[in-house]
mmCIF file as gemmi writes it, N, C-alpha and C atoms, coordinates in Angstrom:
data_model
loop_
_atom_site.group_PDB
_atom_site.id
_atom_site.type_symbol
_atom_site.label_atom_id
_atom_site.label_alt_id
_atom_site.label_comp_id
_atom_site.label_asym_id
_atom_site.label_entity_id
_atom_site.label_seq_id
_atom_site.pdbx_PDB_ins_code
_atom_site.Cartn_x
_atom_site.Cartn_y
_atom_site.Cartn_z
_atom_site.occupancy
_atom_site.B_iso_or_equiv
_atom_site.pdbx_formal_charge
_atom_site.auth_seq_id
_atom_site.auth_asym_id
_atom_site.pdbx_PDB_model_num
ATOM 1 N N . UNK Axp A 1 ? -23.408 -18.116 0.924 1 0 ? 1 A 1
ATOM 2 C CA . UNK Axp A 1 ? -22.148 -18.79 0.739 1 0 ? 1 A 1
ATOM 3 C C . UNK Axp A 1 ? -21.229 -17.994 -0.185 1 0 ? 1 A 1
ATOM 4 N N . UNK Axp A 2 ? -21.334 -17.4 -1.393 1 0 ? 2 A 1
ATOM 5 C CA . UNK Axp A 2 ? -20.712 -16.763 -2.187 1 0 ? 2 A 1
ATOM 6 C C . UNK Axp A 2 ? -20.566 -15.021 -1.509 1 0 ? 2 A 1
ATOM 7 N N . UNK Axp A 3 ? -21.408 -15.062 -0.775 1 0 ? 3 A 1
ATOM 8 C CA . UNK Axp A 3 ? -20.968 -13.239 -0.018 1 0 ? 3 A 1
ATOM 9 C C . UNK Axp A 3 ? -20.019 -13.64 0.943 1 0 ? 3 A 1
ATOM 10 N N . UNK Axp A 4 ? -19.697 -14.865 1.771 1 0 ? 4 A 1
ATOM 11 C CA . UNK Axp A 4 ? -18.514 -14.954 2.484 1 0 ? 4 A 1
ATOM 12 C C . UNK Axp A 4 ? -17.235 -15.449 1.818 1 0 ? 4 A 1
ATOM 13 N N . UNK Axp A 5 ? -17.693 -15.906 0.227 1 0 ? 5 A 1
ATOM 14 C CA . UNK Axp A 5 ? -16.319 -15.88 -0.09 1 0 ? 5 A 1
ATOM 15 C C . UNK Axp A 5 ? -16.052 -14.913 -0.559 1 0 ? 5 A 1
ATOM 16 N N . UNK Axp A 6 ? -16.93 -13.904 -1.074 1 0 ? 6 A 1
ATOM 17 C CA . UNK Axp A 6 ? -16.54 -12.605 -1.832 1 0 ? 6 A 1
ATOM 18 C C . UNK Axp A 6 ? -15.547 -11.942 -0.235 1 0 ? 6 A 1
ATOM 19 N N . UNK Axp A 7 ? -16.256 -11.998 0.779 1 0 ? 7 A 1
ATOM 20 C CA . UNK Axp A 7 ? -15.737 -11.6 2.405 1 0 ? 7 A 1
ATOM 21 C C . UNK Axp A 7 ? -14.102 -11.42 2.315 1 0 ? 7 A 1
ATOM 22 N N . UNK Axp A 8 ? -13.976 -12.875 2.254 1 0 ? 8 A 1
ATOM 23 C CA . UNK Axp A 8 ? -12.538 -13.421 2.402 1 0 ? 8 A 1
ATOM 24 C C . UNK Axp A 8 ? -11.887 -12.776 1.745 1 0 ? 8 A 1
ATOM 25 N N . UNK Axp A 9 ? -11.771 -12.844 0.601 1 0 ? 9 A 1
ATOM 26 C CA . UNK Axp A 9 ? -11.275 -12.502 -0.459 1 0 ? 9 A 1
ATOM 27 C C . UNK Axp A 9 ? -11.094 -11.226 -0.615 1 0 ? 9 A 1
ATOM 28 N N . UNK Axp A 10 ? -12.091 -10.171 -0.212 1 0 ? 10 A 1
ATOM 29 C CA . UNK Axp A 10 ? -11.881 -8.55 -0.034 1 0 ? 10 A 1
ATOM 30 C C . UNK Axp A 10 ? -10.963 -8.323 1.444 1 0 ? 10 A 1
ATOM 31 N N . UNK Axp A 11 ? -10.848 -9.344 2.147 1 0 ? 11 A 1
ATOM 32 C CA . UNK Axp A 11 ? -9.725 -9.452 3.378 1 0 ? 11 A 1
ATOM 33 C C . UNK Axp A 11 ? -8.508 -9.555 3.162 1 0 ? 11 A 1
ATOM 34 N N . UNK Axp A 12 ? -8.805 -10.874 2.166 1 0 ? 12 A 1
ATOM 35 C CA . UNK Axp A 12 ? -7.127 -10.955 1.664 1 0 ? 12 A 1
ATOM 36 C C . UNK Axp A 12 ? -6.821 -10.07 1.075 1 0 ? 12 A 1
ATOM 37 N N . UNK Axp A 13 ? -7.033 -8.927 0.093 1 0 ? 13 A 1
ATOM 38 C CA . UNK Axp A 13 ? -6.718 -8.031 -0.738 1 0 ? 13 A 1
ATOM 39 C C . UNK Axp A 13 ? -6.412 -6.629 -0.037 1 0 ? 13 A 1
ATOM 40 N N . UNK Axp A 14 ? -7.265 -6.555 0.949 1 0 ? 14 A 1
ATOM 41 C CA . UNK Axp A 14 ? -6.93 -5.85 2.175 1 0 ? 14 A 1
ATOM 42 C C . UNK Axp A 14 ? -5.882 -5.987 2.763 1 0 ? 14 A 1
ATOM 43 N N . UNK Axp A 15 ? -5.663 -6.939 3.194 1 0 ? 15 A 1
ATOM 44 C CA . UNK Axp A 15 ? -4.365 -7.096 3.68 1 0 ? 15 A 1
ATOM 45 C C . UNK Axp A 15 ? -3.252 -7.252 2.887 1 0 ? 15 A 1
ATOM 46 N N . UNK Axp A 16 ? -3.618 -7.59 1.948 1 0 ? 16 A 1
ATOM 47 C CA . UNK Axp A 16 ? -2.299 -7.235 0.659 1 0 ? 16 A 1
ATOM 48 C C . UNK Axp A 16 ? -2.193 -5.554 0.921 1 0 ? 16 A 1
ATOM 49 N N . UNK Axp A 17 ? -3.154 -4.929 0.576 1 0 ? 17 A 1
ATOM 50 C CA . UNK Axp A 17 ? -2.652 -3.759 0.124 1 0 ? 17 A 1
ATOM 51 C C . UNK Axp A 17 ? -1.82 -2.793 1.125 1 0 ? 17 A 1
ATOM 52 N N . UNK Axp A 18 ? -2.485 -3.598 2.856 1 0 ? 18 A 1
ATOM 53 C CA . UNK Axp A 18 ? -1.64 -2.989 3.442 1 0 ? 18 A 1
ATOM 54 C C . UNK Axp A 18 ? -0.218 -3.279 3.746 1 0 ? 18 A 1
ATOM 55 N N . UNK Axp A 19 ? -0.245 -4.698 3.155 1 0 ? 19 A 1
ATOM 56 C CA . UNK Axp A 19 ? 1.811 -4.66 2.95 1 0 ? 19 A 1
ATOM 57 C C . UNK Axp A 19 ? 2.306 -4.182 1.989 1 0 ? 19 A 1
ATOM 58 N N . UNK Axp A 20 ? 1.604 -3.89 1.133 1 0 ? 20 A 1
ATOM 59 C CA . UNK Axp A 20 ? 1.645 -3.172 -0.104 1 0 ? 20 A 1
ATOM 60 C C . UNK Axp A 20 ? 2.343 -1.922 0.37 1 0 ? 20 A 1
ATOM 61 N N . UNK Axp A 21 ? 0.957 -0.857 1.194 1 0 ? 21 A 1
ATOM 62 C CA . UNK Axp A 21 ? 1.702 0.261 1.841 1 0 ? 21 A 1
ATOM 63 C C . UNK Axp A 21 ? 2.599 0.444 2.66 1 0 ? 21 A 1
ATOM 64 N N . UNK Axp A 22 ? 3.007 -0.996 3.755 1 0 ? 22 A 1
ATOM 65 C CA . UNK Axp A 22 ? 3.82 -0.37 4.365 1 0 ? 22 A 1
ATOM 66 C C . UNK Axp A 22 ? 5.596 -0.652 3.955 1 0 ? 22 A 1
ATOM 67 N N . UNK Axp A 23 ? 5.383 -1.436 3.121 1 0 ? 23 A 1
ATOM 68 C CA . UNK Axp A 23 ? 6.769 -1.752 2.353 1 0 ? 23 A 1
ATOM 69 C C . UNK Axp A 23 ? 7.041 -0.065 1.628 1 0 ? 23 A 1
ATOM 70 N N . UNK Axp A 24 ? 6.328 0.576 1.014 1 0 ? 24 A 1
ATOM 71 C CA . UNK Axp A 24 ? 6.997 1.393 0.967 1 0 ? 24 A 1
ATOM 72 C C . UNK Axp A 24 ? 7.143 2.503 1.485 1 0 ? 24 A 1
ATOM 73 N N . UNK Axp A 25 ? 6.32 2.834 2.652 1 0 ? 25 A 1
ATOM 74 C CA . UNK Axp A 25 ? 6.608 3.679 3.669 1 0 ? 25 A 1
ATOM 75 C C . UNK Axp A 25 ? 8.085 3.128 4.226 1 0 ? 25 A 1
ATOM 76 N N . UNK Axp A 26 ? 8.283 1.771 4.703 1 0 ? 26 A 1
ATOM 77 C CA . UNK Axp A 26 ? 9.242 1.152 4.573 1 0 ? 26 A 1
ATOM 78 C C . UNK Axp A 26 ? 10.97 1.408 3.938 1 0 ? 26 A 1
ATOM 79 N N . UNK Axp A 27 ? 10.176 1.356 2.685 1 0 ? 27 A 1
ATOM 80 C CA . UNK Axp A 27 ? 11.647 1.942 1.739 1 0 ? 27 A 1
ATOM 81 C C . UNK Axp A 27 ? 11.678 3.714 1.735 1 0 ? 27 A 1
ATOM 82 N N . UNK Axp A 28 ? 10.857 4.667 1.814 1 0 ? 28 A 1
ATOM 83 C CA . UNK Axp A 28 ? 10.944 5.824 1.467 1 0 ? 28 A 1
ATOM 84 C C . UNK Axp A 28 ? 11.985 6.175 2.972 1 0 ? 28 A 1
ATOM 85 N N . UNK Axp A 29 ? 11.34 5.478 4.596 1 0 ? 29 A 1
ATOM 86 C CA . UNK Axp A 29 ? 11.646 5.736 5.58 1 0 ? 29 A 1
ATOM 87 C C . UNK Axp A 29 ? 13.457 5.677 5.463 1 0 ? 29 A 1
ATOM 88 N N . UNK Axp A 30 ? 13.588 4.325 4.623 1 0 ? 30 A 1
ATOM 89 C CA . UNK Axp A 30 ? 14.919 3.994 4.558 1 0 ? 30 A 1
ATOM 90 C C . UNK Axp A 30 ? 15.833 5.125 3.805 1 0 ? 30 A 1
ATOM 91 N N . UNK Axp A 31 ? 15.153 5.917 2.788 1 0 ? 31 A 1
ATOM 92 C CA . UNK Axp A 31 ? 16.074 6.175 1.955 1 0 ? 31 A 1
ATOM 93 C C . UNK Axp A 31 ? 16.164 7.946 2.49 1 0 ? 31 A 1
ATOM 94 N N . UNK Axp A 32 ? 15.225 8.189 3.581 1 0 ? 32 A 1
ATOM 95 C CA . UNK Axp A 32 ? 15.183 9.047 4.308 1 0 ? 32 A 1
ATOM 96 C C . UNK Axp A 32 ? 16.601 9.348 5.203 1 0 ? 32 A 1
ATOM 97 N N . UNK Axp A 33 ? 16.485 8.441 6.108 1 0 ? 33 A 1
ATOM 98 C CA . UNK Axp A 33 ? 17.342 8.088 6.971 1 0 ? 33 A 1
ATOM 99 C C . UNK Axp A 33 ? 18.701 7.586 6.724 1 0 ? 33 A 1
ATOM 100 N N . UNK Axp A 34 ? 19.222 6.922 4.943 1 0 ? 34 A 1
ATOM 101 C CA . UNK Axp A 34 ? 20.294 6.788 4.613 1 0 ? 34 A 1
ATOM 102 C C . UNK Axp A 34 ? 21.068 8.252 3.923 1 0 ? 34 A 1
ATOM 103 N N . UNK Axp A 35 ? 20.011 9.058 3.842 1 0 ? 35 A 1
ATOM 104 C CA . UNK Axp A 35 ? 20.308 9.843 2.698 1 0 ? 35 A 1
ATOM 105 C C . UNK Axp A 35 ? 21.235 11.18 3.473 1 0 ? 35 A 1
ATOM 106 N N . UNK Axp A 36 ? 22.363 12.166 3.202 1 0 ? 36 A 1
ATOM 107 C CA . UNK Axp A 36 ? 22.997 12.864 3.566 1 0 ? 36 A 1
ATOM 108 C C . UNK Axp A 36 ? 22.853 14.234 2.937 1 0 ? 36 A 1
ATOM 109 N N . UNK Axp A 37 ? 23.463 15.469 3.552 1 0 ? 37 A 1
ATOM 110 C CA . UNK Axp A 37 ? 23.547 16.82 3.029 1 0 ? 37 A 1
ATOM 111 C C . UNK Axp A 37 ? 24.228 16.918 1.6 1 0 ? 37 A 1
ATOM 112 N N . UNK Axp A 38 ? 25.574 15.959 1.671 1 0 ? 38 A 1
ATOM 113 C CA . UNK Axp A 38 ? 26.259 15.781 0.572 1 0 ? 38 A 1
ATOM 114 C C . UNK Axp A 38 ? 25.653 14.715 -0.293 1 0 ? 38 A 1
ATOM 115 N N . UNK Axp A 39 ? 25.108 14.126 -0.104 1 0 ? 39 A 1
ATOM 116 C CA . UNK Axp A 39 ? 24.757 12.912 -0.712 1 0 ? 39 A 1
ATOM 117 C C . UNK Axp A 39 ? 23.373 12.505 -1.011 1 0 ? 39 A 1
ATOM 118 N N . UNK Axp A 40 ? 22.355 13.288 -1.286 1 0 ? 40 A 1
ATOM 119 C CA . UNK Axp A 40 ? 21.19 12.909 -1.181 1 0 ? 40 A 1
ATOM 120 C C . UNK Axp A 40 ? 20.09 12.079 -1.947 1 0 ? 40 A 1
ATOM 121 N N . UNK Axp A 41 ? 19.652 11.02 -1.46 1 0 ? 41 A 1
ATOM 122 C CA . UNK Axp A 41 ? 19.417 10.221 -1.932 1 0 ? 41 A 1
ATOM 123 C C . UNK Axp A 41 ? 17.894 9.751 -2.162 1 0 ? 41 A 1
ATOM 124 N N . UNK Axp A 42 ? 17.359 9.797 -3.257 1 0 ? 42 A 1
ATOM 125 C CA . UNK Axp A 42 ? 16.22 9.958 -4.315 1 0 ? 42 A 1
ATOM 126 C C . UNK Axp A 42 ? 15.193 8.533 -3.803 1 0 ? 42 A 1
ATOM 127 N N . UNK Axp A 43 ? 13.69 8.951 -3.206 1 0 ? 43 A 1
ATOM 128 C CA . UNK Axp A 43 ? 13.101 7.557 -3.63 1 0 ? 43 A 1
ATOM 129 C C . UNK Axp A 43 ? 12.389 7.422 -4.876 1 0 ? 43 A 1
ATOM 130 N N . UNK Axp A 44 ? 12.965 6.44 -5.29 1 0 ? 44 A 1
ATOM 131 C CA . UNK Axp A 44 ? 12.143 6.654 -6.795 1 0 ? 44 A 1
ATOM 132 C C . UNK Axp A 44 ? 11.256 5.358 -7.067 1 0 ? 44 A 1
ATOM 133 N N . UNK Axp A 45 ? 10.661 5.546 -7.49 1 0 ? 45 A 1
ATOM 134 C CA . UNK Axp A 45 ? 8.96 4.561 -7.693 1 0 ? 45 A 1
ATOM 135 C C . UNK Axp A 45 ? 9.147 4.262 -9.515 1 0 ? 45 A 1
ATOM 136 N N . UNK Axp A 46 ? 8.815 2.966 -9.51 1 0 ? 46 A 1
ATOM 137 C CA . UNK Axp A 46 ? 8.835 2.624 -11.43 1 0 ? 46 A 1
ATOM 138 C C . UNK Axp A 46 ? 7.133 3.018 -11.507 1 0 ? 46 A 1
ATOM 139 N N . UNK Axp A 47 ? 6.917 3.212 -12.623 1 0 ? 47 A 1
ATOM 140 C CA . UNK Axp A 47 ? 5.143 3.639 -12.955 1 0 ? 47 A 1
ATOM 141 C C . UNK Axp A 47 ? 4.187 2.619 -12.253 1 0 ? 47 A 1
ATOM 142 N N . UNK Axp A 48 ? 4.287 1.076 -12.595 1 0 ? 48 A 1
ATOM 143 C CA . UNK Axp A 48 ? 3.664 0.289 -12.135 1 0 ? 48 A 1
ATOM 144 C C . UNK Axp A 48 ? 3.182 0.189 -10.983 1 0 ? 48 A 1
ATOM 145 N N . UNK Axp A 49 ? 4.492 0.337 -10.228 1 0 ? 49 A 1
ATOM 146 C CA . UNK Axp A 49 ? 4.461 0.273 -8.606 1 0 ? 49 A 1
ATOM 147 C C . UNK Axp A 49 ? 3.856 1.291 -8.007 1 0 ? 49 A 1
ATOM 148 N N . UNK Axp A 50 ? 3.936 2.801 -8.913 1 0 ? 50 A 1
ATOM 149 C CA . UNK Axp A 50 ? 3.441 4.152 -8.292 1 0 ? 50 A 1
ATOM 150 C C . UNK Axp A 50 ? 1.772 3.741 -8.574 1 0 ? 50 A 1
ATOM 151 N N . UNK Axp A 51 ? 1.544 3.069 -9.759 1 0 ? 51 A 1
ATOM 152 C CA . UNK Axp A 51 ? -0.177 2.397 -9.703 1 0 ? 51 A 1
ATOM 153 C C . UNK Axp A 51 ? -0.775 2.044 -8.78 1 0 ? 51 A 1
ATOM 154 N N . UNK Axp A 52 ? -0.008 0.718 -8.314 1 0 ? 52 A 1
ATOM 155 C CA . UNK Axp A 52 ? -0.351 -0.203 -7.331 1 0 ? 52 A 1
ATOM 156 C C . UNK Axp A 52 ? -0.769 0.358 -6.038 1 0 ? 52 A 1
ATOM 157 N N . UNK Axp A 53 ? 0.796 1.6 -5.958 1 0 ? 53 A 1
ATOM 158 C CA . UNK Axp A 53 ? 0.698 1.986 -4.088 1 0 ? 53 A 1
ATOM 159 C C . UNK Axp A 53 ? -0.485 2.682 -4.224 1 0 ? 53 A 1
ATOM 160 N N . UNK Axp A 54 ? -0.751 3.633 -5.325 1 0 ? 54 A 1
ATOM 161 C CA . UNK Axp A 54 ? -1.71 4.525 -5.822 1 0 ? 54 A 1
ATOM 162 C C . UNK Axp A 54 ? -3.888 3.535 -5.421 1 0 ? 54 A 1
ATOM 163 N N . UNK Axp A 55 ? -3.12 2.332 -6.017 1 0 ? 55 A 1
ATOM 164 C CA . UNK Axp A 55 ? -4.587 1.482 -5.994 1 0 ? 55 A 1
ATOM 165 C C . UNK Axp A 55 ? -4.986 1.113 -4.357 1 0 ? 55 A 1
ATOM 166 N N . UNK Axp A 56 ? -3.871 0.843 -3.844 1 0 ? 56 A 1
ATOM 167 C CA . UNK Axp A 56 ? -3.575 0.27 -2.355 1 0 ? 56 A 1
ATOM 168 C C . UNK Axp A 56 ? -4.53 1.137 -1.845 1 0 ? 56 A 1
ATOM 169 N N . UNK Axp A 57 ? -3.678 2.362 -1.506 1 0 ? 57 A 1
ATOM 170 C CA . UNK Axp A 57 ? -3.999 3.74 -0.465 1 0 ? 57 A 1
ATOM 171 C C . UNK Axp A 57 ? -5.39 3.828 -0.908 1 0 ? 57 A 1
ATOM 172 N N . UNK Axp A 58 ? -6.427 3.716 -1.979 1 0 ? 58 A 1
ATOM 173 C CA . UNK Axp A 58 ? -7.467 4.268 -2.533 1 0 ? 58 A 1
ATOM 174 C C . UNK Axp A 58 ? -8.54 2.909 -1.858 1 0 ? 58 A 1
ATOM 175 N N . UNK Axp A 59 ? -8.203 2.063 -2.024 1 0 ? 59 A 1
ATOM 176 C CA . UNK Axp A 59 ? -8.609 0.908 -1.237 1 0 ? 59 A 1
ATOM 177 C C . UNK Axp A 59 ? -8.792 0.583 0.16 1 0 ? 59 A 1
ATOM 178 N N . UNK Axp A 60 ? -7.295 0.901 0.561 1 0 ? 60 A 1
ATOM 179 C CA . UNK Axp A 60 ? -7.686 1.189 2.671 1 0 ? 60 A 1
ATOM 180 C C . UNK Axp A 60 ? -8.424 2.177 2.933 1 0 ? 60 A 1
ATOM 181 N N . UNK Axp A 61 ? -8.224 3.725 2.463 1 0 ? 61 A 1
ATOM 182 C CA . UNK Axp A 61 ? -9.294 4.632 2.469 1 0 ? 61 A 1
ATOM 183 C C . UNK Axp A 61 ? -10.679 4.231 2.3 1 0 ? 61 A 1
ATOM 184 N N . UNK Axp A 62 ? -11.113 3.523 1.057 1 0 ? 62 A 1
ATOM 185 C CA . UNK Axp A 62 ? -12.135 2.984 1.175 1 0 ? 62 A 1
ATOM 186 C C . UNK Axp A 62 ? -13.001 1.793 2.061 1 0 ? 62 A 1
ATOM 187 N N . UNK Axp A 63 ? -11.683 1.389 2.295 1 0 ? 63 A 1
ATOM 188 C CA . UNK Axp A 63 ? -11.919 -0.077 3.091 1 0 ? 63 A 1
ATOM 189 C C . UNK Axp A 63 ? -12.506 1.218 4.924 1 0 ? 63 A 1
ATOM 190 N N . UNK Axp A 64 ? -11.919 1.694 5.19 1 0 ? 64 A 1
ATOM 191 C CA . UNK Axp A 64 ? -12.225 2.549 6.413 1 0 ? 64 A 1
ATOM 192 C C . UNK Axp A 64 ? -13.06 3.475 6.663 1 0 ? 64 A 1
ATOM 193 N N . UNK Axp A 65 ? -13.299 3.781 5.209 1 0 ? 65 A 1
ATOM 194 C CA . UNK Axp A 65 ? -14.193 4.599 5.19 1 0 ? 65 A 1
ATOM 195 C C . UNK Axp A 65 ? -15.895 4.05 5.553 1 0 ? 65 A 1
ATOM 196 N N . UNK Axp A 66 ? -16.065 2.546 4.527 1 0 ? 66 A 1
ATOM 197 C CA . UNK Axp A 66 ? -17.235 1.888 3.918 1 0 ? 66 A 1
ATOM 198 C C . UNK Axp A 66 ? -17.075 0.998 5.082 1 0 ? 66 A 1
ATOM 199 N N . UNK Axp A 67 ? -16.324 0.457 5.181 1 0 ? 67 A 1
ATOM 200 C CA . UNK Axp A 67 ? -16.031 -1.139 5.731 1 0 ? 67 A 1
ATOM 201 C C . UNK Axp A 67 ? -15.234 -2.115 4.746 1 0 ? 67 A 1
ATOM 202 N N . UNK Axp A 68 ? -15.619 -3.341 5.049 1 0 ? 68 A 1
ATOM 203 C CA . UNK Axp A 68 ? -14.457 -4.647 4.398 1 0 ? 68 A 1
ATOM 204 C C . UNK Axp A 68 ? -16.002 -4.993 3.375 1 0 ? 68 A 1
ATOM 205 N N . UNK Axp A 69 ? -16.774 -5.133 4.359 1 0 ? 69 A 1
ATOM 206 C CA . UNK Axp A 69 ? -17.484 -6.483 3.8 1 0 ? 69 A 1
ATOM 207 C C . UNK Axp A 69 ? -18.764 -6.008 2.896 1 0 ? 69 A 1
ATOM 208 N N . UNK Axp A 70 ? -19.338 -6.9 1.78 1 0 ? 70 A 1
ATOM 209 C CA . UNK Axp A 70 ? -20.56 -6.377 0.884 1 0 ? 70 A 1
ATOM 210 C C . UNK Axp A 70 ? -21.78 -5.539 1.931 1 0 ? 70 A 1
């Protein structure tokens, strides 16, 4: 009973992390595609967030690598 909630719970976090990643593939795509020769325009990440995406990516890798579940 407690290894399928641990289950869940490494699912949900999973799937966090992958909206995690694709929000900012998301924004980088955007600032790609807004950005000009004259005008070029910077994606910039606050520390926290560069953590997080940092924790995310290290997590799906792992999650694909190992699997989801204990």
């Amino acid at each position: 009973m407690l290894v399928d909630i641990l289950n869940k719970i490494l699912l949900i976090l999973f799937f966090m992390s992958s909206l995690n990643v694709l929000r900012h593939v998301y924004y980088f795509i955007q600032a790609v595609l807004t950005s000009t020769e004259e005008e070029p325009k910077k994606y910039r990440i606050p520390n926290v967030s560069l953590y997080l995406l940092g924790v995310s990516i290290a997590y799906i890798l792992s999650a694909i690598i190992t699997g989801i579940t204990l």
